[in-house]
C-alpha positions as a printed NumPy array, in Angstrom:
array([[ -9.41 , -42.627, -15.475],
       [ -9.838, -39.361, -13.833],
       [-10.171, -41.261, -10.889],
       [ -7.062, -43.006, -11.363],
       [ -5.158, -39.972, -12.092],
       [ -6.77 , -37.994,  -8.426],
       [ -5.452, -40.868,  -6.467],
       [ -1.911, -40.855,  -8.284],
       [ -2.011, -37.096,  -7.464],
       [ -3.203, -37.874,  -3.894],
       [ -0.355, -40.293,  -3.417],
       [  2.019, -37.309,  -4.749],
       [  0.988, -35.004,  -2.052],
       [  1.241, -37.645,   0.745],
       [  4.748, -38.641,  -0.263],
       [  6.463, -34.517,  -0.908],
       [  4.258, -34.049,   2.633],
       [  6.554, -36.353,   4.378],
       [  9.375, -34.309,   3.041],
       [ 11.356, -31.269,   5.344],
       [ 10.944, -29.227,   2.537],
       [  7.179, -29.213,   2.477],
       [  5.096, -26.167,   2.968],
       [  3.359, -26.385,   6.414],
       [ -0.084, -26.541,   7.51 ],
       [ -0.718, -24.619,  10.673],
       [ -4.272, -25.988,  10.821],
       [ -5.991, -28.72 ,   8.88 ],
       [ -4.781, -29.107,   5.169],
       [ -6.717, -28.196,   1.544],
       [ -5.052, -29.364,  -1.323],
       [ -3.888, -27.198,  -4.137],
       [ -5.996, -27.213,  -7.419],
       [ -3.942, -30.063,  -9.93 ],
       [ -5.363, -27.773, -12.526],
       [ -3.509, -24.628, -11.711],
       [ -1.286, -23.618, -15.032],
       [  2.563, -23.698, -14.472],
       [  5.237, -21.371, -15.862],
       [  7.142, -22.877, -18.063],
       [ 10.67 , -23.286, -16.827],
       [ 13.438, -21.726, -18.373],
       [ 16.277, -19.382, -18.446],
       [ 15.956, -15.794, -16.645],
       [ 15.61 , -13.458, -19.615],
       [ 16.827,  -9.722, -19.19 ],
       [ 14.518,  -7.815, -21.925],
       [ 15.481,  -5.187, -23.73 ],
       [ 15.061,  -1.711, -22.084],
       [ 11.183,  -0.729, -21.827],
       [ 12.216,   3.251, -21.025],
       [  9.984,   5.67 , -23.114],
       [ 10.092,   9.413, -21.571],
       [  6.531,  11.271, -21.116],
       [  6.946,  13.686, -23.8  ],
       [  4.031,  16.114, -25.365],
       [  1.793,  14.552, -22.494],
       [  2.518,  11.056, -23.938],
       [  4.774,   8.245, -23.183],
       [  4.04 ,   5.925, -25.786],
       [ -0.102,   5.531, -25.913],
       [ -0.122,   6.03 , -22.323],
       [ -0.932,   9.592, -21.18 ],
       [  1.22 ,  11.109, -18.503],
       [  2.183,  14.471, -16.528],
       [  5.826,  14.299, -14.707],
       [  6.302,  10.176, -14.879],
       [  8.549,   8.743, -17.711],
       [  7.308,   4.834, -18.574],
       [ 10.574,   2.864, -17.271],
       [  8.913,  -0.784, -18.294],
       [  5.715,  -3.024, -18.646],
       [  5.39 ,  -6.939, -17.905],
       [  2.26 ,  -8.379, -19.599],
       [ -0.798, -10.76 , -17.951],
       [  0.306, -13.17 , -21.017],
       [  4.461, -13.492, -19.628],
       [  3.238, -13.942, -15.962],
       [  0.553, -16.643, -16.847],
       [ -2.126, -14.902, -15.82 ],
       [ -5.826, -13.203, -17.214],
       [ -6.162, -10.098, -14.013],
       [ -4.079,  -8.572, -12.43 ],
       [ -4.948,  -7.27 ,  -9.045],
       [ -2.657,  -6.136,  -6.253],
       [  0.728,  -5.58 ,  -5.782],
       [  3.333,  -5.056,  -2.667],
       [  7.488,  -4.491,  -2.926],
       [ 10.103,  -6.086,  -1.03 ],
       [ 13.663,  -4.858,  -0.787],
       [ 16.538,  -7.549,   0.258],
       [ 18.354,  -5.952,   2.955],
       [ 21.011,  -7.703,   1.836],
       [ 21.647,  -7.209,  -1.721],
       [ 19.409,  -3.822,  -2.076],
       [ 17.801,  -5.257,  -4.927],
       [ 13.61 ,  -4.346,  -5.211],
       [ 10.868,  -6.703,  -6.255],
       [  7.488,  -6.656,  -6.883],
       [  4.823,  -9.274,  -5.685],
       [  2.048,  -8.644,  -8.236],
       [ -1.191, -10.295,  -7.393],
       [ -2.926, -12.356, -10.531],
       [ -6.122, -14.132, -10.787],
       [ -4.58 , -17.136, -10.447],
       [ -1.744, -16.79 ,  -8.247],
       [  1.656, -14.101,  -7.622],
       [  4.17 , -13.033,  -9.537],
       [  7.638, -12.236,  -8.569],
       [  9.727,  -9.461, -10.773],
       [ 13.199,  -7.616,  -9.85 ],
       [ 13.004,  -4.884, -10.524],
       [ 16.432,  -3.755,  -9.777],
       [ 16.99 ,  -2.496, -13.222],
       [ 13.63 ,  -0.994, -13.956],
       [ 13.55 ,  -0.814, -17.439],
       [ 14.589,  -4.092, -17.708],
       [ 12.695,  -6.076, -14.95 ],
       [ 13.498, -10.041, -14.575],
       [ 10.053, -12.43 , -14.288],
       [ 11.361, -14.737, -12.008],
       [  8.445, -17.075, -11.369],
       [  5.371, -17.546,  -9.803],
       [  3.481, -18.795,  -6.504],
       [  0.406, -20.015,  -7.896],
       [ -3.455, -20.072,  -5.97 ],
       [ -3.575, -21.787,  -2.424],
       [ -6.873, -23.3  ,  -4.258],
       [ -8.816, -21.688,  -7.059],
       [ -8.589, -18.772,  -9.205],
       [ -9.858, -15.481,  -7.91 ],
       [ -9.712, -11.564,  -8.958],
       [ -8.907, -10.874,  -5.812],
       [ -5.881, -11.098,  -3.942],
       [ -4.098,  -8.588,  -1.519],
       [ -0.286,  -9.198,  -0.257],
       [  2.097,  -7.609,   2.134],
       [  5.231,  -7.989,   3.325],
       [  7.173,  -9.058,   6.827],
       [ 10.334,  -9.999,   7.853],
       [ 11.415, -11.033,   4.386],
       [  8.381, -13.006,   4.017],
       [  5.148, -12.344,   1.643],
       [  1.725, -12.703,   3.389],
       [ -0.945, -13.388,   0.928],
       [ -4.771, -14.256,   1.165],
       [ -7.674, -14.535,  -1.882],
       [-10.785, -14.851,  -1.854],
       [-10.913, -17.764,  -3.376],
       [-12.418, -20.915,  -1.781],
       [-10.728, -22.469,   1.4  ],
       [ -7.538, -20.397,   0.082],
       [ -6.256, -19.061,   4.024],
       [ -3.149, -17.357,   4.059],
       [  0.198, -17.958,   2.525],
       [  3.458, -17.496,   3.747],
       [  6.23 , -17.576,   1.534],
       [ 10.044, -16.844,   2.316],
       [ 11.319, -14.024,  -0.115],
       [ 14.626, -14.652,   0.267],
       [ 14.217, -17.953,  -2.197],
       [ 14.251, -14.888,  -4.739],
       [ 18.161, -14.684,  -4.588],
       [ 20.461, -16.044,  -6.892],
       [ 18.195, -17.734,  -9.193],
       [ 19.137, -18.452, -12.879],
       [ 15.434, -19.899, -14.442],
       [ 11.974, -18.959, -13.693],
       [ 10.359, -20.978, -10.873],
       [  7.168, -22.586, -10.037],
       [  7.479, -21.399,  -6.454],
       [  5.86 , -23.357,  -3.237],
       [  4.589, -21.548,  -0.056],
       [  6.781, -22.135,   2.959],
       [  3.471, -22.069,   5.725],
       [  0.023, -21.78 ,   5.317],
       [ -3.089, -21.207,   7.659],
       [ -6.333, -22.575,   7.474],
       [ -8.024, -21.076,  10.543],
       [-10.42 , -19.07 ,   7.787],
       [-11.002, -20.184,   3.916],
       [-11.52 , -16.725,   1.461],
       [-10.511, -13.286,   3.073],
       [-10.581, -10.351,   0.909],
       [ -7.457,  -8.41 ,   2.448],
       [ -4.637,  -8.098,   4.402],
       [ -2.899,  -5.217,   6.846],
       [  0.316,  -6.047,   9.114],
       [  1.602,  -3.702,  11.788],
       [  5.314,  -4.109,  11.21 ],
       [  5.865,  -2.894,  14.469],
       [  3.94 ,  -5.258,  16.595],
       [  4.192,  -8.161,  14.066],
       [  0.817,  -8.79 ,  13.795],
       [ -1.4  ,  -9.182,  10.269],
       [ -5.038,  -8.621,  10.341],
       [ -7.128, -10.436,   8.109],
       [-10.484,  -8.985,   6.513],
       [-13.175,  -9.906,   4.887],
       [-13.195, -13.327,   5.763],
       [-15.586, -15.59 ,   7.753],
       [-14.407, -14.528,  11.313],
       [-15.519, -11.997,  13.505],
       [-18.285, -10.982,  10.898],
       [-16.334, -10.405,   8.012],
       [-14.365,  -7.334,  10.752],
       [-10.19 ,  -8.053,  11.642],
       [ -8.605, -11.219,  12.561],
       [ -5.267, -10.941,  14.509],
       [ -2.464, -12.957,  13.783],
       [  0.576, -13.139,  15.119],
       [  3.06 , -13.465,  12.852],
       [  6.26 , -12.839,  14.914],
       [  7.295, -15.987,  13.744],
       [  6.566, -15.827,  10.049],
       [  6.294, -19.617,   9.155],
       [  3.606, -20.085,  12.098],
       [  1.21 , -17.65 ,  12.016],
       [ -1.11 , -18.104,  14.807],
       [ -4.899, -16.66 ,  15.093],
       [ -5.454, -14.764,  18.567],
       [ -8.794, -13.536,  18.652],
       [-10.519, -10.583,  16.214],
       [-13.018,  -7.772,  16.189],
       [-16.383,  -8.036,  14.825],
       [-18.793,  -5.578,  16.684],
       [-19.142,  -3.132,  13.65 ],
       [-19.588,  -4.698,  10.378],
       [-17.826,  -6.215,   7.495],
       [-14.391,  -4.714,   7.22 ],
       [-13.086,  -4.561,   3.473],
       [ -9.862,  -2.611,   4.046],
       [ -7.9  ,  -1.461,   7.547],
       [ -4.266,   0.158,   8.103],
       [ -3.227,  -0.662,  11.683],
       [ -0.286,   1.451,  13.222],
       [  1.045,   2.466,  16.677],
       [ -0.115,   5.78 ,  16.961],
       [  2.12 ,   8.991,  17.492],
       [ -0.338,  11.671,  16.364],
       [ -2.139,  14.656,  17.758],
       [ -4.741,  12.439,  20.787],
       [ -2.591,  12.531,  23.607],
       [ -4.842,   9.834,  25.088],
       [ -4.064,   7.25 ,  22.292],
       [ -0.271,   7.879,  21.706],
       [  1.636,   4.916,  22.086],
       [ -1.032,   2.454,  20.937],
       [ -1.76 ,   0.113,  18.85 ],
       [ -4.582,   1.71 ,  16.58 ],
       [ -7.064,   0.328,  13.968],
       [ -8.66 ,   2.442,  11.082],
       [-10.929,   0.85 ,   9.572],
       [-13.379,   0.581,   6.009],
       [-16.565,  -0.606,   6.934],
       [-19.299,  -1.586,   4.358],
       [-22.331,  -3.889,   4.593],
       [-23.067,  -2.564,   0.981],
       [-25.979,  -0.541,   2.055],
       [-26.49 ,   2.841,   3.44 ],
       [-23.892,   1.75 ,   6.464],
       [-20.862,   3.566,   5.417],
       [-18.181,   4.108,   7.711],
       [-14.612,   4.689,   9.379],
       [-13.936,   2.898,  12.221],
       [-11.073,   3.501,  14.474],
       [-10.456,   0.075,  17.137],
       [ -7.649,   0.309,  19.901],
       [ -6.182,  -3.297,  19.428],
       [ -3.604,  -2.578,  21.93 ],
       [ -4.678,  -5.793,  24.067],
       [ -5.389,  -8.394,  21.055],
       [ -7.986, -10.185,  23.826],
       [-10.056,  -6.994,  24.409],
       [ -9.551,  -4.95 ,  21.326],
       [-12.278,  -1.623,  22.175],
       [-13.712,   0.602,  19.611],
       [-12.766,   4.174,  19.899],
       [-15.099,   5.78 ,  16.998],
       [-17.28 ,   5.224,  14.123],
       [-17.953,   7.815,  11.785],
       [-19.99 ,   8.038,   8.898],
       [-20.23 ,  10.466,   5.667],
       [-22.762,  11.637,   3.406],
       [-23.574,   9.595,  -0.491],
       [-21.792,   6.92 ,   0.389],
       [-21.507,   3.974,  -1.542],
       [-19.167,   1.532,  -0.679],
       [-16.309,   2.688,   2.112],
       [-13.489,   0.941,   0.424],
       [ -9.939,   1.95 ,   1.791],
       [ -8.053,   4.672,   3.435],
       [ -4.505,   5.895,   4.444],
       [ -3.181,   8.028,   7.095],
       [ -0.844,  10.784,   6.699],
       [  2.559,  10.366,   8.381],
       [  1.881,  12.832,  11.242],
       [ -1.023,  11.02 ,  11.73 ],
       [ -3.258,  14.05 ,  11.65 ],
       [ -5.558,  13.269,   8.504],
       [ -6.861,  10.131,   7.079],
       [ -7.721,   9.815,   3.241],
       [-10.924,   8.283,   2.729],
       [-11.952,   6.92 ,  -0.605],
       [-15.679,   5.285,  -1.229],
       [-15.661,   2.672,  -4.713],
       [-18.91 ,   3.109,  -6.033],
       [-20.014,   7.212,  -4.885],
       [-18.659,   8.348,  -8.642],
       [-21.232,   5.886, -10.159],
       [-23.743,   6.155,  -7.896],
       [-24.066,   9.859,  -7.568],
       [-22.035,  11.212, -10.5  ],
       [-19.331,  13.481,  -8.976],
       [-15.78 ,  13.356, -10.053],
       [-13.249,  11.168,  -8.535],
       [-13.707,  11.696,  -4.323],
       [-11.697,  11.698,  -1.829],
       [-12.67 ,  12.502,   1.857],
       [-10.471,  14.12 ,   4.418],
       [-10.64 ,  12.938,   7.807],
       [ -8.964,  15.178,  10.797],
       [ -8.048,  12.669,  12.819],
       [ -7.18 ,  15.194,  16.434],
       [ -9.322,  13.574,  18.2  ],
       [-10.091,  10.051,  17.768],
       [-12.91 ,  10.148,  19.618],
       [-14.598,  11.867,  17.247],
       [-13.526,  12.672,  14.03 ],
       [-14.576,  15.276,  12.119],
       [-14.885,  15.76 ,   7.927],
       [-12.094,  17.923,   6.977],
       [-12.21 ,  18.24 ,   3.277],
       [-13.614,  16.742,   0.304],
       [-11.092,  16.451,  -2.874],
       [-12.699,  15.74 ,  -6.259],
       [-10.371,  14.367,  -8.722],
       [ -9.958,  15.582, -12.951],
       [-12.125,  12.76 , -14.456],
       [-15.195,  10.954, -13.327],
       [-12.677,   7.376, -12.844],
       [-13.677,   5.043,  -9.76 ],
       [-10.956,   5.653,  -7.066],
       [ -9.703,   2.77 ,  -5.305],
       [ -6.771,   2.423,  -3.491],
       [ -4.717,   5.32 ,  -1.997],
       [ -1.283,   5.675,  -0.175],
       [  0.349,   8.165,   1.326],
       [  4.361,   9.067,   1.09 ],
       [  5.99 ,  12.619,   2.285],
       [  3.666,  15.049,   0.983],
       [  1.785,  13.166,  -1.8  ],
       [ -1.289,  10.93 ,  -1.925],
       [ -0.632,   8.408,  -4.643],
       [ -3.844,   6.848,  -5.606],
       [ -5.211,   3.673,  -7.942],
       [ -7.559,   5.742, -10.192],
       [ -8.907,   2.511, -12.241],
       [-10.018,   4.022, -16.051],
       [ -7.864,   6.899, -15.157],
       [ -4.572,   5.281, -14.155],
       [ -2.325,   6.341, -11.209],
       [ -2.238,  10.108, -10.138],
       [ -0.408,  11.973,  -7.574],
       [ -1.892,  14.533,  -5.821],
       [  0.077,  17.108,  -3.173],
       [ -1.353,  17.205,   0.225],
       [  1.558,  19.603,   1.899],
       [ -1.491,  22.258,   2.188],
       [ -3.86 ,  19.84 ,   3.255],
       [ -4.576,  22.168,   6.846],
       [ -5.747,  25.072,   3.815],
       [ -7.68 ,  22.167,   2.63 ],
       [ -6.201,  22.372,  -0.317],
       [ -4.897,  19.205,  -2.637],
       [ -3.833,  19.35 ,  -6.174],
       [ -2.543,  17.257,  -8.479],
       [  0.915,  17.302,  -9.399],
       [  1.764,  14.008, -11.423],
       [ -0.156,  11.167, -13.313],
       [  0.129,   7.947, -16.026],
       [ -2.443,   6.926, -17.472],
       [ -2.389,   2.627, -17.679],
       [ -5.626,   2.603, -19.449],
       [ -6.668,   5.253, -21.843],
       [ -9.402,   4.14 , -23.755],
       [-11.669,   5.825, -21.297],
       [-11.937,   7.445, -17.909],
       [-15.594,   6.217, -17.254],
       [-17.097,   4.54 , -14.149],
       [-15.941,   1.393, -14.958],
       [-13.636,  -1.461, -12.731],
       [-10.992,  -0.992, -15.421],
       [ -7.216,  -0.082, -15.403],
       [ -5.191,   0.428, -12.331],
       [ -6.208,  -1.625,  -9.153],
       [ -3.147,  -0.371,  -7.176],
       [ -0.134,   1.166,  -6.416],
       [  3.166,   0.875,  -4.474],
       [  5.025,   4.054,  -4.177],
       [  7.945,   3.132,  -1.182],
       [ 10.285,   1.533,  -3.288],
       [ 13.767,   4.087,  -2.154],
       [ 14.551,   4.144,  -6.122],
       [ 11.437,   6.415,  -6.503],
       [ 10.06 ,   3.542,  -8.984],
       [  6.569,   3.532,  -9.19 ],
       [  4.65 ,   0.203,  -9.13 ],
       [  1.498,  -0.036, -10.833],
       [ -1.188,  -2.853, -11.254],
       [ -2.95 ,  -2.77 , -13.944],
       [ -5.825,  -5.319, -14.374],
       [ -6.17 ,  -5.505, -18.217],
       [ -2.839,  -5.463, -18.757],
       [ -0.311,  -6.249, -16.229],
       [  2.564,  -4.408, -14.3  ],
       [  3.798,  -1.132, -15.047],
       [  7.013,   0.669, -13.468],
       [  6.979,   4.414, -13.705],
       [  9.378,   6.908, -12.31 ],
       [  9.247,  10.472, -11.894],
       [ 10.477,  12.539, -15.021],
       [ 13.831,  14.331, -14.369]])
């Protein structure tokens, strides 16, 4: 019977595959997992406002310094067991913001444009498999999305289906590449429209390119793999201090084999046939070189390592890169954190570092005297306060470039949070 029902299912795919509205397969096809849970469809509901001010160091349960609670949508509305990561989108045309929140078992779509009152408006389920992980961005009005799930490749999916919808959708990807099965994460250079894929079978787990000018047909053009697995990267065309590098298409880079062999590395991927390492640097007690962000001026890079607070027992850490000379960077300053929380992903907007602080929720920390080496911590809300321990609890990451000021938060016990700074 089960049989039966496979072939039915087979015969299914064949026949919508025929269709012009079919997602596309840029290189061989993998079928979607029949198993993969649905959202039930139904009417768009508007919930009733989710606004609770941080007052007496408390909004709610949740502890917080300078960021009111606007709303929270739960693991149990989106479908979902994990959250993961998250990425916004705002329609140029409309001005409306949504949030892309990665789940275990697929992403979630929310406007946001009333942020105490955000709209679930559907969901884009798994390319294959469940997964914890999942990492997103966004280009050209289109979401870019890989897993590491099994034979998952990356998913392209047009954002602008988001508009005008009245019930919650079971949404389809509009292209999908199968050059590589699980990667771990995703960077795009807006300006150059390419992605780079990491953490995936090519190039030794280092960057794939991929052209994604065209967002429906993302095409693989070559990759760097000379200096270890990569687990994180932010690629930009570089207008800092190096003279020798302005103008270029730059590569930092989180390199890990999950030994001793820690490290930044900084590729010039200018020419996506001969992409040419610049630097590698390491650092001492290093655990696991997870992910880092540079500033705007692009004068100092934020460094944080995943497993250093467990391993070694200091406070949250943050390393300091000065990033004059590429050639050879040099450790600037090392920030330790309020709580003994794992710190994992950090971004950087104006003069604060907003970082995913897992047990001990987001926290914003000033970095406007960052050439005194000094950084303090101006702002924070606390997703998960049971406990700040060592543990992979709580928030997994944040998006902080939403114009509104909101907030986004992923939390991975619990789901999405908006925040907003307290007036």
């Amino acid at each position: 019977m089960k049989n039966l029902a496979r072939l039915l299912f087979l015969i299914f795919l064949f026949l919508i595959g025929c269709s012009k509205n079919s997602p596309k397969d840029v290189n061989e096809s993998i079928l979607s997992d029949p198993t993969e849970p649905l959202v039930d469809q139904m009417p768009l509901t508007v919930p009733p406002s989710g606004l609770v001010p941080c007052d007496g160091g408390l909004a709610g349960n949740y502890p917080c310094l300078g960021y009111d609670l606007q709303s929270m949508v739960s693991l149990p509305l989106m479908g979902a067991s994990m959250g993961n990561d998250n990425w916004g989108w705002t329609d140029s045309e409309s001005g409306k913001e949504y949030v892309l929140m990665g789940l275990d078992n697929g992403t979630a779509f929310i406007d946001i444009s009333t942020p105490d009152q955000p709209v679930f408006l559907g969901k884009l389920n798994s390319a294959t498999t469940p997964s914890i992980w999942r990492d997103i961005k966004v280009f050209q009005d289109h979401a870019f999305i890989v897993s590491e799930a099994d034979g998952h490749g990356l998913q392209v999916f047009d954002l602008t289906s988001l508009r005008n919808l009245t019930e919650v959708q079971n949404f389809t990807a509009d292209a999908r590449l199968t050059a590589f099965g699980s990667a771990h994460n995703i960077a795009i250079d807006e300006a150059s429209g390419f992605a780079y894929v990491v953490g995936s079978s090519l190039y030794q787990g280092g960057p794939a390119f991929i052209d994604i000018n065209d967002p429906t047909n993302p095409t693989l053009v070559g990759g760097f793999g000379d200096e270890s697995y990569t687990h994180d990267a932010q690629i930009l065309i570089y207008e800092g201090p190096d003279t020798e590098y302005q103008g270029k298409e730059i590569l930092f880079g989180s390199n890990s084999d999950g030994g001793e062999n820690n490290q930044i590395i900084i590729v010039d991927v200018t020419d996506k046939t001969s992409p040419k390492l610049i630097s590698s640097s390491t650092y001492s007690n290093g655990g696991y070189t997870h992910q880092g962000w540079i500033d705007e001026d692009h004068k100092y890079f934020y460094l944080g390592d995943e497993l250093d607070e467990s391993q070694y027992g200091n406070y949250s850490r943050t390393l300091v890169f000065d990033m004059e000379d590429l050639d050879n960077p040099i450790l600037h300053h090392t920030y330790l954190g309020t709580t003994a929380a794992i710190d994992h992903n950090g971004y950087i907007k104006g003069n604060s570092f907003f970082l995913a602080n897992y047990t001990a929720g987001f926290r914003e920390i000033g970095i406007q005297n960052i050439g005194s080496k000094e950084m303090e911590e101006v702002g924070f809300f606390d997703t998960f306060p049971e406990h700040d321990n060592t543990s992979f609890d709580g928030v997994w990451n944040v998006y902080p470039y939403f114009e509104s000021g909101v907030i986004v938060i992923s939390d991975s016990n619990s789901g999405l949070f908006l925040v907003k700074a307290s007036q």
